[in-house]
C-alpha positions, 0 to 999 in steps of 0.5 A: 500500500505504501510502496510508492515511498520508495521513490521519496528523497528528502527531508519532507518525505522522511517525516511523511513515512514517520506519519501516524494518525489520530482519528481526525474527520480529514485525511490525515496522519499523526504521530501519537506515539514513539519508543526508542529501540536502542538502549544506551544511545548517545542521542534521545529522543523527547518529543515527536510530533508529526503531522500530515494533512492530504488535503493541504499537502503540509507537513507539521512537525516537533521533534526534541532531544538531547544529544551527550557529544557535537557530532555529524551522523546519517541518517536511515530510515526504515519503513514497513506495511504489514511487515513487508518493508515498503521504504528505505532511505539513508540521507546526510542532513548536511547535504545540499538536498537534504539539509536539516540545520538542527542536524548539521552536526548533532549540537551538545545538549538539547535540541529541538526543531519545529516547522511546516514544510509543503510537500510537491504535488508530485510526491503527495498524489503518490500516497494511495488513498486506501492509506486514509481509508483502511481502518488501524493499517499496521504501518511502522517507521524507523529512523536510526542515526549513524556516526558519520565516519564509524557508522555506529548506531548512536540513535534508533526510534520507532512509530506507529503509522496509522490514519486516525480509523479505528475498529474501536468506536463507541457505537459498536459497543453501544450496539453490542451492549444493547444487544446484551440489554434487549436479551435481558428483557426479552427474558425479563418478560418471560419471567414477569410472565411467570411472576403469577406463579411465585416470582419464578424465573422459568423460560428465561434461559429456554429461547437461545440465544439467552441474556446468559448465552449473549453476555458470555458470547461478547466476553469471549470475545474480549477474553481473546483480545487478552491473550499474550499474542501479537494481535494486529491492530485491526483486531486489537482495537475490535476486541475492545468494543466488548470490553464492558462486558468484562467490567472493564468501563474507563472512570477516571474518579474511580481509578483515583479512588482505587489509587488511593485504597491501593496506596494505603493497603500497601500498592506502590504508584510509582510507574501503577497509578491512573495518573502515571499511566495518562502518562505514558505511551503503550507500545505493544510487543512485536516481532517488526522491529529487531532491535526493539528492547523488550527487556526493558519496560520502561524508560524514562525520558526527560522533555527539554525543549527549545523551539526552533521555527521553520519555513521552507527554506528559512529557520529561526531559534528560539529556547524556552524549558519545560519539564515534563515527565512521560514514559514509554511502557511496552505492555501485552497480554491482559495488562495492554488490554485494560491499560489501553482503556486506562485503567492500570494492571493493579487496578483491574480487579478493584475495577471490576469489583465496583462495577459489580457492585453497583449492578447489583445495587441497582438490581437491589434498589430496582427490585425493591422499587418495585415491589413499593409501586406493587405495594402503593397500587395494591392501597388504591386499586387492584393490579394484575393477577400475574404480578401477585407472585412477584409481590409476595416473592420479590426476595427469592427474586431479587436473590435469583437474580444475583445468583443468575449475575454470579452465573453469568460473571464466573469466568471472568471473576476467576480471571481478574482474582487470579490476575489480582493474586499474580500481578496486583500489588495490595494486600487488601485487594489480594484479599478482597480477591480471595474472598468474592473468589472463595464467595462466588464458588461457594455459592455456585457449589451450593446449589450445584450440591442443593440439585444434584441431592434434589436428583438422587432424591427424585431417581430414589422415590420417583424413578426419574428426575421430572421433579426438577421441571414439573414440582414448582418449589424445585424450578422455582429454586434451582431452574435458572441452572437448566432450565434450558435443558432436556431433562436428561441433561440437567446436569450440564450446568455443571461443565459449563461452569468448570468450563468457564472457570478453566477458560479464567485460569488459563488466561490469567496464569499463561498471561506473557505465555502466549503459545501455551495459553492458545493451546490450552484454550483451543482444547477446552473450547473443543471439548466444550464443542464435542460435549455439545455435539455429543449430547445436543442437550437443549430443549429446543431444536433452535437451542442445539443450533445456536450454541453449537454455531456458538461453540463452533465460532469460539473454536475457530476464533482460538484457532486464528488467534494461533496465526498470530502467535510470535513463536509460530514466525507467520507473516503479517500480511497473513496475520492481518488477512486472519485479523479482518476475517476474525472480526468478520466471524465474530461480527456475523455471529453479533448480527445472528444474535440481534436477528434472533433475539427480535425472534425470540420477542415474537416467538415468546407472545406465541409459545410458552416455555416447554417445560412450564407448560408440562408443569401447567398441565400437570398441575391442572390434571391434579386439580381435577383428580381432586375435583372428582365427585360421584356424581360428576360425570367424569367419574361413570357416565362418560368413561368405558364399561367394565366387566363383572360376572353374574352368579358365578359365571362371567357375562361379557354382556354385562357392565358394571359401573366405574368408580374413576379412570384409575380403577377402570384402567387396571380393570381393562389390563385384567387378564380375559377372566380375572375372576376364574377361581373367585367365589361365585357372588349371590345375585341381590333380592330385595328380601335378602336386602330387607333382611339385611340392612337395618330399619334406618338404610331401608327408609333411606333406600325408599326415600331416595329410590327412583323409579326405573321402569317405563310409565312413569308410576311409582313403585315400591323401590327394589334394586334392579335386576340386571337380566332384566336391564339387559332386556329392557336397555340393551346392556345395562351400562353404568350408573352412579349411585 
């Protein structure tokens, strides 16, 4: 893309190929950042601005330093597009062509030049237009001063060149975030829905993809931008657009805050601190530049500078003196990703702790709300029958809910504790860390132990773990672990969590490791993929496709990740091809999930969640059980006759009346004579009912008898004779007495 520099010559393009950019509207390149390459140099570099402006073919730069000796040197400069060197050029800044008076010779002390120069026309239409256009180009400049006679190296500095695009921009998190919050409504309704049924949260999880399925998609995301690899910059600004969903969110006032807590706990703010860090640039590690110093950390550079003007063809001196301090820190792996949002290493997991803190606060201070708006209604006027529930269990809600916030948050609470344990710094922080870590696992293993003991006690009496889904107290505690399940699989929340909290380990002890960390994630992910083929174990068909396509993303995520693994020597330009198609992926699997989510609100008005209808029914089926009454008809008139032998003999013509669906089931599974060997029964007399029964059974009998023979006169009641029901009726069928 920027081969045509091969051609430049001057002092002008020499500061044009050290052009970086920092997201101006215009086409323009910016230098934001420098770092020297050369340890023990005679000449440092303080201060390097430059600037391009495509529109008005000038260049505007300010470059100061300090020099230990007077001397004369050449210069030689190296510029690279996606590892590919793109330029090359040595000049003598005391050449006639070339001349830099602030170069000819080096002075003793410091040294500063500032000025604009005017590029030709000819030079500037040579820069291709893609170079303003292409989000984050992963260009690189370096420039290394030689001693004139010995061609020893007495200086080396590097830069970034960018052109101000970026694939880090404030609408893409706001669009993921709210993706994540229209998930969470969607299954907010749901269980508002279910609120007439104890506050329960059931069908939350059941339409894929969930709250719980979307958040932790856009953490993995964010996760892969933690790994210790060399990401180019176009996926390394993407994979911040997600970091809210790490807890990662820039407070200024609250890092402060955090400083302070640390500096009083034992934390050391020296080079740690939010005010260092907006002091100091960021370089991230690369295989680009050989020379590179990755041994040392940080350095620290004093910025004297004495202002010089310059026209095209004129200078002017002038000295002034400032003492800034600023740092150069080469950062990777998680520390460049929170650092790159401004919030220091031994602050991340202070950061996280707080964010949490007041989403639950707000799910506290919410839920109470309303519960009093419920409360006040309830005084005036009567609400909704389906809000009932809620208002009678808003605790065992507002104590789901978190529950569900520590389910989702799990993995990366085990990141951040472990990264607290091995890189922060203050003693109460590292407990603080231990604490919530120990707190969060212990509640997770409760009611992992609370339904496992549930299941054995369901297989002991019932044969069968149903009563997970269909008994109300048991989905109202325990379903927001697997209530998108199939019910032979509600065990799998159980690996997810051990999956979740592999994935944190991983990330937070291989931090600096990057081969060993892509390695052990591409075999949990593949693991956690061939679980999910295997067993295919969600209620719904929809729900076995999207996890599984999930999974699928999250594997082949880790497997370009290894692309840009240092250790593995790939070619940028193959590293940058990958990056692009990442962020494709990645960006696609986004897009399904906001295409389903609006689904998911249409499907939910239409269908109810699989396994609160089973439990509906069920319970409507039991109330009715309950209901049955002698006389009601569900019991005798409209079920199917069953058999009973007269005077020994069994007569298949004869019917006798049924008591309830039970009892006529059982009898209908009897064998073809089920009363061969029985005792014949005496056929009934109204004599040998006289004799009997008692005085008072026989004027109740008379008194609640009703005729049943033809012409409507009444007759002294007697029990009928079945062989003369069967003439009369065809078969006598069954009646309830």
């Amino acid at each position: 893309m920027l081969r045509q520099f091969s051609t430049f010559s001057s002092v002008s393009l020499l500061l044009l190929g050290t052009l970086p950019g920092r997201g101006l509207a215009d086409q323009v390149l910016q230098t934001t950042s420098f770092s020297p390459c050369l340890t023990g140099s005679n000449i440092t570099v303080n201060n390097l601005d430059i600037k391009y402006d495509a529109n008005s073919k000038e260049v505007v730069f300010n470059v100061a330093g300090t020099s230990k000796t007077t001397q004369n040197v050449t210069a030689q400069l190296n510029v690279t597009a996606y590892g590919v060197s793109v330029y090359q050029n040595s000049f003598n800044p005391c050449d006639t062509a070339t001349y830099v008076a602030q170069l000819c010779p080096v002075p003793s002390g410091s040294f500063s030049a500032t000025g604009t120069q005017t590029i030709p026309e000819s030079y500037a239409s040579m820069i291709p237009s893609i170079a303003f256009s292409v989000p984050d180009i992963a260009a690189q400049a370096t420039l290394e001063l030689k001693e004139l006679n010995t061609g020893e190296d007495v200086a080396c500095l590097t830069s970034q060149v960018s052109n101000g695009k970026t694939a880090n921009v404030a609408a893409a998190s706001y669009i993921a975030a709210g993706l994540a919050g229209a998930a969470f409504l969607v299954g907010g309704a749901s269980a508002l829905g279910a609120a007439a049924g104890g506050g329960t949260t059931a069908g939350t999880g059941t339409l894929s993809p969930s709250f719980t399925e979307v958040f932790g998609v856009f953490q993995g995301f964010a996760m892969n931008g933690m790994m210790s690899v060399n990401y180019p910059p176009v996926y390394r600004s993407f994979s911040k657009n997600f970091a809210f969903s790490t807890g990662i969110i820039p407070w200024t006032a609250m890092q402060k805050t955090i400083d302070n807590f640390r500096a009083a706990t034992g934390g050391n703010l020296t080079q740690d601190s939010v005010e260092a860090l907006a002091n100091t640039t960021l370089v991230y590690n690369s295989s680009a530049s050989s020379k590179r110093d990755h041994i040392m950390n940080t350095v620290l550079m004093i910025r004297d500078s004495l202002s010089t003007s310059t026209a095209a063809n004129t200078t002017t001196s002038a000295a002034s003196s400032s003492s800034n301090s600023t740092s150069v820190l080469t950062v990777s792996g998680i520390k460049a990703f929170v650092e790159e949002l401004s919030v220091p290493q031994a602050n991340t997991f202070m950061t996280v702790l707080l964010i949490v803190a007041c989403v639950i606060g707000l799910i506290a201070v919410g839920i109470l709300f309303f519960k009093v708006v419920l409360e006040t209604w309830a005084l005036f006027a009567s609400f909704p029958q389906a809000l009932t529930g809620f208002r009678k269990h808003y605790w065992g809600t507002m104590a789901r809910t978190i529950v569900q916030l520590i389910l989702v948050l799990y993995g990366i609470w085990v990141l951040y504790c472990v990264f607290q344990f091995t890189h922060g710094d203050s003693w109460a922080a590292k407990t603080l860390a231990g604490v919530t870590l120990g707190l969060f696992t212990g509640v997770l293993a409760f009611f992992t132990f609370k339904i496992w003991s549930t299941a054995n006690k369901l297989k002991k009496y019932e044969g069968d773990v149903a009563g997970l889904y269909e008994k109300k107290e048991n989905w109202i505690k325990y379903s927001i672990f697997y209530d998108c399940y199939k019910k032979d699989f509600w065990w799998l929340f159980v690996p997810i969590i051990v999956y979740m909290f592999a994935k944190g380990c991983v990330l937070a002890i291989g931090d600096g490791h990057g081969l060993s960390q892509t390695v052990a994630q591409l075999v949990i992910e593949c693991l956690m993929l061939g679980l999910l083929i295997w067993n295919r174990p969600f209620e719904r068909r929809s729900g076995n496709v999207i996890n599984i396509f999930i999974q699928v993303v999250r594997a082949l995520s880790v497997i370009c990740i290894l692309v840009f693994v240092e250790e593995l020597g790939i070619a940028q330009t193959t590293q940058t091809v990958t990056g692009v198609v990442l962020i494709a992926v990645q960006s696609l699997l986004t897009g399904v999930l906001g295409i389903l989510i609006v689904a998911n609100a249409l499907i939910m008005v239409c269908k109810e969640n699989p396994h609160r209808k089973r439990r509906k029914e069920a319970e409507k089926m039991n109330r009715d059980l309950d209901n049955l009454t002698p006389l009601d008809a569900r019991n005798s008139l409209l079920m199917d006759p069953a058999e009973r032998p007269l005077n020994g003999s069994y007569d298949r013509d004869v019917k006798l009346p049924l008591v309830n669906q039970s009892s006529a089931d059982s009898f209908m599974n009897e064998p073809a004579n089920p009363y061969a060997g029985a005792t014949p029964l005496r056929p009934f007399t109204p004599q040998s009912h006289r004799a009997n029964d008692s005085a008072s059974s026989h004027e109740l009998l008379i008194r609640d008898a009703a005729p049943l023979g033809g012409g409507g006169e009444p007759r002294q009641p007697t029990l009928p004779s079945f062989q003369q029901q069967q003439n009369n009726y065809g078969g006598y069928r069954g009646m309830a007495y």
